[in-house]
RODREN-696776 format. One line per field, with one value per residue (C-alpha): residue number from 1; x, y, z. Coordinates in pm, 1 decimal, padded with zeros to 6 digits. Layout:
BEGIN
nr <- [NUM  ...] $
xx <- [X  ...] $
yy <- [Y  ...] $
zz <- [Z  ...] $
***
This chain:
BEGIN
nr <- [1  2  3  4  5  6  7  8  9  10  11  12  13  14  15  16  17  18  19  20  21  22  23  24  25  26  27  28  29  30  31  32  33  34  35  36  37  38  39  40  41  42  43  44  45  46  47  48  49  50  51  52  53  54  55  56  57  58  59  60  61  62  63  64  65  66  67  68  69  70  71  72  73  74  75  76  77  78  79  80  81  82  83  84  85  86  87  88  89  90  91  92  93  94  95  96  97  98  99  100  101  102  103  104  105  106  107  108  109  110  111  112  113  114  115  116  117  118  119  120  121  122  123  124  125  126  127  128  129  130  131  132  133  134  135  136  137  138  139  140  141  142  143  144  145  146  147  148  149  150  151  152  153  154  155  156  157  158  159  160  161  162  163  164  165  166  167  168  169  170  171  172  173  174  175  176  177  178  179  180  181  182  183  184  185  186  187  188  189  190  191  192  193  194  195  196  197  198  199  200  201  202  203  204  205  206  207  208  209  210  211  212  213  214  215  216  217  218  219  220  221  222  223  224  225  226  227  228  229  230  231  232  233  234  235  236  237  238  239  240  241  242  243  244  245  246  247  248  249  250  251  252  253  254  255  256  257  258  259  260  261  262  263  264  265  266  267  268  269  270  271  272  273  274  275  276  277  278  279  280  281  282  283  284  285  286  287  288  289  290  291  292  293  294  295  296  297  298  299  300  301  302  303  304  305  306  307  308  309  310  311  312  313  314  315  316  317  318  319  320  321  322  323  324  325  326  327  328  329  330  331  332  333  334  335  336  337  338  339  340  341  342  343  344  345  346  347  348  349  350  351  352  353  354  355  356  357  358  359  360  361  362  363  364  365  366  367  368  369  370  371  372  373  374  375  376  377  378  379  380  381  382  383  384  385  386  387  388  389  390  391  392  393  394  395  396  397  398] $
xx <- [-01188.4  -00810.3  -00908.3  -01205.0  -00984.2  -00698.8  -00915.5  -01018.9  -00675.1  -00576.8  -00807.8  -00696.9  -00336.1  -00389.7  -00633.1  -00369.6  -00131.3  -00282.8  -00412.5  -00036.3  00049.1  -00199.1  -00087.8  00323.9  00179.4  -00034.7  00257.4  00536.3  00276.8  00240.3  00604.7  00692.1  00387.2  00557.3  00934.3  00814.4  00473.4  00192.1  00315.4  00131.8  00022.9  00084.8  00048.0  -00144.9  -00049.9  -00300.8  -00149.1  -00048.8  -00302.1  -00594.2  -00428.2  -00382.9  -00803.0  -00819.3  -00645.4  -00788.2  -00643.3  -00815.4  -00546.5  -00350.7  -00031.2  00262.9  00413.9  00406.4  00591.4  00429.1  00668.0  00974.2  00890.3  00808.2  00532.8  00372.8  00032.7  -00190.3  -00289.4  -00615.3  -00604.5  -00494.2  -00660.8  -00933.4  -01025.8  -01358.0  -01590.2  -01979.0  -02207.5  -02501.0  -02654.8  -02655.6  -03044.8  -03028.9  -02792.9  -02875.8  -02600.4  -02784.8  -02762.1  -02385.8  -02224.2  -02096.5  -02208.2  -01939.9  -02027.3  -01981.2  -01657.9  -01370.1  -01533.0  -01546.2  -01163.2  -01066.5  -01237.8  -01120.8  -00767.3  -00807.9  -00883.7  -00622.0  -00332.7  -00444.1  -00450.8  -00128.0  00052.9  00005.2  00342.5  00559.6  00485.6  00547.0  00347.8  00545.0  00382.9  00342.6  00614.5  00459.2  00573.7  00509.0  00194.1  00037.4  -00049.6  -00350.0  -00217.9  -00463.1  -00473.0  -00761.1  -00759.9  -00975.3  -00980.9  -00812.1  -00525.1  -00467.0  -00185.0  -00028.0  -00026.6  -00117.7  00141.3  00410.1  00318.8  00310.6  00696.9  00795.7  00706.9  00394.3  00700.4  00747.9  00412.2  00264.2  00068.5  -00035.7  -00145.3  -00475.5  -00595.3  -00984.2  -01101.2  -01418.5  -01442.5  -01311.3  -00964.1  -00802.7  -00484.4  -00388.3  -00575.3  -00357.3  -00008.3  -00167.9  -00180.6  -00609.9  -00532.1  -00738.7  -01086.8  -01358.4  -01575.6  -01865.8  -01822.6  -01846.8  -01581.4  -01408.2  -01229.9  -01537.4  -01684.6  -01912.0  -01659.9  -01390.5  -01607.2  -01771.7  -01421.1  -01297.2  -01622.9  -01483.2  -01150.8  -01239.8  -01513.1  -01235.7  -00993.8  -01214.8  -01328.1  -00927.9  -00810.4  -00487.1  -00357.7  -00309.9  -00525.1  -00274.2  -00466.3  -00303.4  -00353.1  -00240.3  00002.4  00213.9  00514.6  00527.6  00889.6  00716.6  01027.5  00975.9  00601.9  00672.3  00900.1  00660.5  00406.2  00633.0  00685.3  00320.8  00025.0  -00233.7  -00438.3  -00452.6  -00677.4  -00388.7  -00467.7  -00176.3  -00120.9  -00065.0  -00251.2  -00267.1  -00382.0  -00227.6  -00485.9  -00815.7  -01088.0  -01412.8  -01753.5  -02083.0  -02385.3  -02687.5  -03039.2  -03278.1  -03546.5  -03603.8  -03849.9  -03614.5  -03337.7  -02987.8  -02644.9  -02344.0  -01997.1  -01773.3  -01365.7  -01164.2  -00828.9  -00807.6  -00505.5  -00496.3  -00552.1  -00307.5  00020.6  -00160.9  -00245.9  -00324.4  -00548.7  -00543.7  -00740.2  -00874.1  -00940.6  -01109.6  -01318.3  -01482.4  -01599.7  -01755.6  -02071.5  -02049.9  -01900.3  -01910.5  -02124.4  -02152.5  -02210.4  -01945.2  -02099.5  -02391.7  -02209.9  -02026.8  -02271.2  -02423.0  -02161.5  -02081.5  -01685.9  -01473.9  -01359.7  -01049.9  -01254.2  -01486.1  -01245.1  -01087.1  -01493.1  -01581.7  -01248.9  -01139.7  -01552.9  -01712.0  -01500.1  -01280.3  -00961.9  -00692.5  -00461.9  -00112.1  00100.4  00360.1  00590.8  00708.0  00406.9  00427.6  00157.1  00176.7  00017.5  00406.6  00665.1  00851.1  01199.3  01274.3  01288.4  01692.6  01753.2  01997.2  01673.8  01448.6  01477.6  01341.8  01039.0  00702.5  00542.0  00629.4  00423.6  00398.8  00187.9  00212.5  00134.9  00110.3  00389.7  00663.9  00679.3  00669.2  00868.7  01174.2  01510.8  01707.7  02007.1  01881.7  01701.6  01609.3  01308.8  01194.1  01203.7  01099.4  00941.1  00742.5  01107.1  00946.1  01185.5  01490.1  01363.9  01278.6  01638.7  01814.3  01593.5  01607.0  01937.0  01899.6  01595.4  01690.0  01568.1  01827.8  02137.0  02448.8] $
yy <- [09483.7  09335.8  09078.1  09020.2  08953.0  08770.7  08438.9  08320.0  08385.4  08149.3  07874.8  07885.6  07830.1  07560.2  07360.8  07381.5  07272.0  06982.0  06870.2  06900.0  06713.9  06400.2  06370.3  06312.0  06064.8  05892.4  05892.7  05798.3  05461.0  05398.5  05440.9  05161.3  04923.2  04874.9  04901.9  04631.7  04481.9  04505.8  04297.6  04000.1  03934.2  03600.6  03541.2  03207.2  03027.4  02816.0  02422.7  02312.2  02059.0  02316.8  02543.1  02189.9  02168.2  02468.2  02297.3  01915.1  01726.9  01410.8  01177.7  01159.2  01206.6  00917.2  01083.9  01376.3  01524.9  01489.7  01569.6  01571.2  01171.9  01088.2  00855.0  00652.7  00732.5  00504.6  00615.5  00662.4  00597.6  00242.3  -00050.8  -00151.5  -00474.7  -00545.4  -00722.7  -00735.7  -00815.5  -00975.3  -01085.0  -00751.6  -00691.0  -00326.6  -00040.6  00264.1  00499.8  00897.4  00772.6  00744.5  00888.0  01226.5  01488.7  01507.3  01900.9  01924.6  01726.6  01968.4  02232.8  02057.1  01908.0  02273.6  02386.6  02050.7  02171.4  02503.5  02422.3  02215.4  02408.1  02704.1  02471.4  02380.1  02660.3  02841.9  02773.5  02715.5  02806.8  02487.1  02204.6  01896.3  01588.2  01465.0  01196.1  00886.0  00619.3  00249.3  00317.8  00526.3  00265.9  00006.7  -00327.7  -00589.1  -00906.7  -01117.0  -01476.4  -01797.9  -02087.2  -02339.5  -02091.7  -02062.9  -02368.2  -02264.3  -01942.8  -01747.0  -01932.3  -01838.0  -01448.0  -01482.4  -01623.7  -01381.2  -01029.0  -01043.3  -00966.0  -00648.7  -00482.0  -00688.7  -00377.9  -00246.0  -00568.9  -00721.8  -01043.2  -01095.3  -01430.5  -01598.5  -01841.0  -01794.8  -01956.5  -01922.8  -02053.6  -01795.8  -01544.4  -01582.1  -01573.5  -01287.4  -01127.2  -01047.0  -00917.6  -01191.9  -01070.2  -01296.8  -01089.4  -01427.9  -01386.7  -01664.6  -01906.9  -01984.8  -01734.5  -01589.2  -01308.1  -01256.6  -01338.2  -01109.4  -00816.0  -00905.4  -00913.4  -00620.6  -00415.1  -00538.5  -00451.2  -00092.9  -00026.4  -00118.0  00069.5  00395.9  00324.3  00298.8  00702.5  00542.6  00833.4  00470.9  00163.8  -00075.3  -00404.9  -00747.0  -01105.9  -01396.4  -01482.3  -01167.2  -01088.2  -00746.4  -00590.6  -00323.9  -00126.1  -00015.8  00042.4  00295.8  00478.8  00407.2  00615.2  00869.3  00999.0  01118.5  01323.3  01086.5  01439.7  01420.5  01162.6  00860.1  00484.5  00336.3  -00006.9  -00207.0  -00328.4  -00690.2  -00616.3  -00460.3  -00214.5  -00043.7  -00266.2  -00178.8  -00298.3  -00273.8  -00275.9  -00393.5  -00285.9  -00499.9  -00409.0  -00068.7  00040.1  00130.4  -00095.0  00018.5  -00031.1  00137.7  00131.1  00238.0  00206.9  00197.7  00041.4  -00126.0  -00247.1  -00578.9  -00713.2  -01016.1  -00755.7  -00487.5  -00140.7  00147.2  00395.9  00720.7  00840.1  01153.6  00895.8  00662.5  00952.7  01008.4  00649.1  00612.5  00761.7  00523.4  00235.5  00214.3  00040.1  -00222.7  -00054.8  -00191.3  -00537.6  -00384.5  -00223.5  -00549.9  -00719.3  -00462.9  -00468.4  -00835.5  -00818.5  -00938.4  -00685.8  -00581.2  -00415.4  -00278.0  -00100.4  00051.2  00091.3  00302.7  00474.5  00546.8  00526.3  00696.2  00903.5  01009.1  00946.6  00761.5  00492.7  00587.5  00284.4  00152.4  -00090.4  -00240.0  -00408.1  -00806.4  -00994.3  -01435.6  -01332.7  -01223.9  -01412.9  -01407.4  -01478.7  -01171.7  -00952.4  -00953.6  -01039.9  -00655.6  -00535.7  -00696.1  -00419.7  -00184.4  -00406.6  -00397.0  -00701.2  -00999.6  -01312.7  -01716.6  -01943.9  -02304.5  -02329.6  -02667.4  -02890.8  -02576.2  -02346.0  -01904.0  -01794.7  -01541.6  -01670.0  -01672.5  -01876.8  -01982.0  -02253.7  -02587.6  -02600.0  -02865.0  -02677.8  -02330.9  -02411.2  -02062.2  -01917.1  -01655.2  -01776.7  -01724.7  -01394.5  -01252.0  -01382.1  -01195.6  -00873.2  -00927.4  -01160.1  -01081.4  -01324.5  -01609.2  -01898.0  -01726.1  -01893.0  -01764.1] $
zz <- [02519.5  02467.9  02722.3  02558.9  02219.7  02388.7  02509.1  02169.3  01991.3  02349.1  02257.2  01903.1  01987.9  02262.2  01995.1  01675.8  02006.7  02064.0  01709.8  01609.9  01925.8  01822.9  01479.2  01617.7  01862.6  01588.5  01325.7  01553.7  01639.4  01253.7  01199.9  01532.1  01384.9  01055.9  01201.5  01457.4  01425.9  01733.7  02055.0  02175.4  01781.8  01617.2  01230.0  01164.8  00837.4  00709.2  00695.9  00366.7  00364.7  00354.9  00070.0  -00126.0  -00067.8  -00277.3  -00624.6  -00616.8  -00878.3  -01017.4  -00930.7  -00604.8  -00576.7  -00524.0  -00243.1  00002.0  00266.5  00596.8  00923.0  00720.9  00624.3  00267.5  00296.7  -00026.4  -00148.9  -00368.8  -00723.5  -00760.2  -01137.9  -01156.4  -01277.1  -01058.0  -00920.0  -00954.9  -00740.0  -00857.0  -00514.7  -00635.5  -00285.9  -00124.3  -00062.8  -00018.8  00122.1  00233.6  00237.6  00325.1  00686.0  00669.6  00364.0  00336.1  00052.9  -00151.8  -00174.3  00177.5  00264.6  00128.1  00319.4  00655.5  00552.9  00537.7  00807.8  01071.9  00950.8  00983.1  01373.2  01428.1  01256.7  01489.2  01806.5  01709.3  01623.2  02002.0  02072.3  01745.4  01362.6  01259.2  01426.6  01529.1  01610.1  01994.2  02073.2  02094.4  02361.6  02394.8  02605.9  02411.3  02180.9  02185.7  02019.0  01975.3  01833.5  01685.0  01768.8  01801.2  02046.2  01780.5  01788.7  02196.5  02195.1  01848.1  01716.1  02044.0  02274.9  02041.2  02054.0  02488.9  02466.2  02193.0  02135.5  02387.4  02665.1  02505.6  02554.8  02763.9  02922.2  02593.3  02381.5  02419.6  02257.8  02124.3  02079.0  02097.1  02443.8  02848.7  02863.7  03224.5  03132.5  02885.0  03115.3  03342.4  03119.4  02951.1  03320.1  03263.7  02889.0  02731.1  02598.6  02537.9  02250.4  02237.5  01885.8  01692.3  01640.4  01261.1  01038.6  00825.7  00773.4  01029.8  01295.8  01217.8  01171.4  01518.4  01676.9  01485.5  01634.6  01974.9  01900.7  01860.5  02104.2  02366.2  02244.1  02221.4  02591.0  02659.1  02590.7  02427.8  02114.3  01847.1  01756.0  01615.0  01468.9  01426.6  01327.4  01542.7  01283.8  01294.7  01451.5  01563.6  01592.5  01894.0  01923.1  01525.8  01597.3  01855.6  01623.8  01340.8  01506.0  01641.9  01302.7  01308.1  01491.7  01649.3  01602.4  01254.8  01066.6  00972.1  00832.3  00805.4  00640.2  00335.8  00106.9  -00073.9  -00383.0  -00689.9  -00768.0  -00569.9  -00514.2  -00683.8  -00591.1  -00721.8  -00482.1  -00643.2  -00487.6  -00628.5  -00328.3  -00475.9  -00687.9  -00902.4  -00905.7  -00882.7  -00911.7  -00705.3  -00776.3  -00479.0  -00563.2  -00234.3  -00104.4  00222.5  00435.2  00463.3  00858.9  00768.0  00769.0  01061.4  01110.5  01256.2  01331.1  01445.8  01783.3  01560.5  01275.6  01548.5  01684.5  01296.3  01314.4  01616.7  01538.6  01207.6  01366.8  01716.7  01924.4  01721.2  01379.2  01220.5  01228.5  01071.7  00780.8  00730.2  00702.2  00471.5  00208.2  00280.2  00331.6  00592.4  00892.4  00677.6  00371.7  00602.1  00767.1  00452.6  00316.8  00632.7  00616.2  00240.1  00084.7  00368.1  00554.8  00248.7  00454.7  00186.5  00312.5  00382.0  00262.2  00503.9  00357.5  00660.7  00714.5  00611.2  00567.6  00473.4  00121.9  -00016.5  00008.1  00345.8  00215.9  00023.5  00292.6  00367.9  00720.3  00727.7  00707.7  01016.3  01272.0  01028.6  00961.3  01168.0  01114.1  01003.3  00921.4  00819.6  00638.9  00565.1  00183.1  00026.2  00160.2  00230.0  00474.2  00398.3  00645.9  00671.9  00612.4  00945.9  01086.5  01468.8  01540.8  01354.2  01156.0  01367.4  01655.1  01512.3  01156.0  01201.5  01269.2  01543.2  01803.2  01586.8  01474.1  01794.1  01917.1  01639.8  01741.9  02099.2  02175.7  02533.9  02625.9  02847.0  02568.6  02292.0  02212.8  02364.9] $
***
């Protein structure tokens, strides 16, 4: 009978054992988790970016700080400049615009991805280094130009990058083929500088460098002089991951312009308000901002939408970019295009300058101000430039 008795009062004890043992084990792990946190556990931050999609304000700010660099923003409130398209038969933009009800959520979301991609081996992302190859330079040219304008880029600042830079133009030329060492692209585009032209070589422009892998697409005019050392550290300052359009523009204020549709049963009339960066000074693209367009632009789409909203290739680009993809234009002032006047950027300054540019405007020349060579000799004063860059080149002046 005491045997009988003893078992249960045995059970008892070895179950208010063990339930006593449990709750140490399960308080001494609380107590560690909040002394220490759980191992192998990261805390993601959102990027700022995405927490800024939360509070839009009407107006964009003047400046921001993006990988420690303070880099200028365009008002969106300033006085526009308008430009009323009459001609334009009809646009449809459902096919290629984005809902406005839709695009802050896929912003936030497209960040939200990247800032945890990024963040897998530091809390605060830093942007790739960027080298001279990882950049796609190409230049737009035209036949008329071979002798002149694209002769002086081979002697100058073509010797630089001579891997990287490509040249578009419109016919087969095996002379400057062969200086260009195979770089020379014939698009068959049609010759002249209007509208159709340039967007046709612009299309080319990109569809190549898509097809090429490279992280930047860097656009230029056969009248600029690109300092390529500056580029590189340019575009080292930012992530070829992240959506950038970098330029300048040449206009005071965002250009607006009003689409009429006349074809519709009801007609209509579309204002769109965008800036662009002008081609004439350069700039660059992105490869994440380049992968967003291709399904707009590539393959030849962006001769379509040119000739859509009838503008040359440097409005469609900011159209498709700013209007379309919602992706604002990051001013660079180092960009110089012939519309402003060369001679007021101070010659203490040229190694911090990307591009540089001439123009011959009634009977004087707008050129940078530079001690080298006679005007005669250099009136577009690239030689003496690229000497005072680059003293080391076997033409320079000892």
């Amino acid at each position: 009978m005491s045997l009988s008795l003893s078992l249960p009062q045995r059970y008892k004890r070895t179950l208010q054992a063990m339930t006593l043992a449990v709750a140490i084990i399960y308080m001494t792990l609380v107590l560690y988790q909040n002394a220490y946190g759980y191992p192998n556990i990261q805390t993601i931050q959102l990027p700022l970016e995405v927490a800024q999609q939360e509070d839009i304000q009407p107006v964009v700010v003047a400046s921001q700080q993006q990988d420690g660099h303070q880099q200028q923003h365009i008002q969106q409130h300033q006085p526009t400049t308008v430009i009323i398209r009459k001609d334009v038969l009809s646009f449809n933009f459902s096919d290629i615009e984005r809902p406005d009800s839709s695009s802050i959520s896929d912003t936030g979301r497209n960040l939200l991805l990247r800032g945890l991609s990024q963040r897998s081996v530091t809390a605060t992302p830093k942007p790739p280094i960027t080298e001279l190859d990882d950049i796609f330079i190409s230049v737009k040219t035209t036949k008329n130009y071979h002798d002149t304008r694209l002769a002086l880029i081979i002697k100058t600042w073509f010797q630089l990058a001579r891997d990287q830079t490509w040249f578009f133009t419109d016919v087969d030329d095996k002379y400057y083929q062969e200086k260009t060492k195979g770089h020379l692209i014939n698009t068959n585009c049609s010759m002249g500088h209007f509208r159709k032209a340039l967007c046709c070589k612009m299309s080319a422009e990109l569809d190549v460098f898509l097809e090429s892998g490279k992280k930047w697409f860097c656009h230029f005019d056969d009248d600029n002089y690109v300092n390529v050392p500056r580029l590189v550290r340019l575009l080292d300052d930012y992530s070829p991951t992240v959506d950038w359009y970098l330029g300048k523009p040449s206009i005071s204020s965002p250009l607006e312009i009003h689409l009429d549709n006349k074809n519709s049963s009801v007609p209509t009339n579309k204002k769109i308000t965008f800036w662009f960066a002008t081609g004439g000074a350069g700039f660059c693209l992105s490869r994440a901002l380049t992968l967003k367009m291709l399904p707009i632009a590539g393959g030849g789409k962006f001769i379509n939408i040119g000739d859509r909203i009838r503008f040359p290739d440097d409005v469609t680009m900011g159209f498709i970019i700013e209007h379309l993809l919602k992706v604002p234009l990051t001013v660079v002032d180092n960009f110089h295009s012939h519309l402003e006047p060369m001679e007021f950027i101070r010659p203490e300054t040229f190694h911090d300058q990307v591009s540089f540019s001439y123009a011959r405007m009634k009977n004087e020349w707008n050129v940078v101000k530079i001690d080298g060579f006679d005007m005669k000799t250099d009136p577009k004063r690239f030689y003496s430039l690229h000497c005072h860059l680059f003293p080391y080149f076997s033409f320079c002046p000892r």
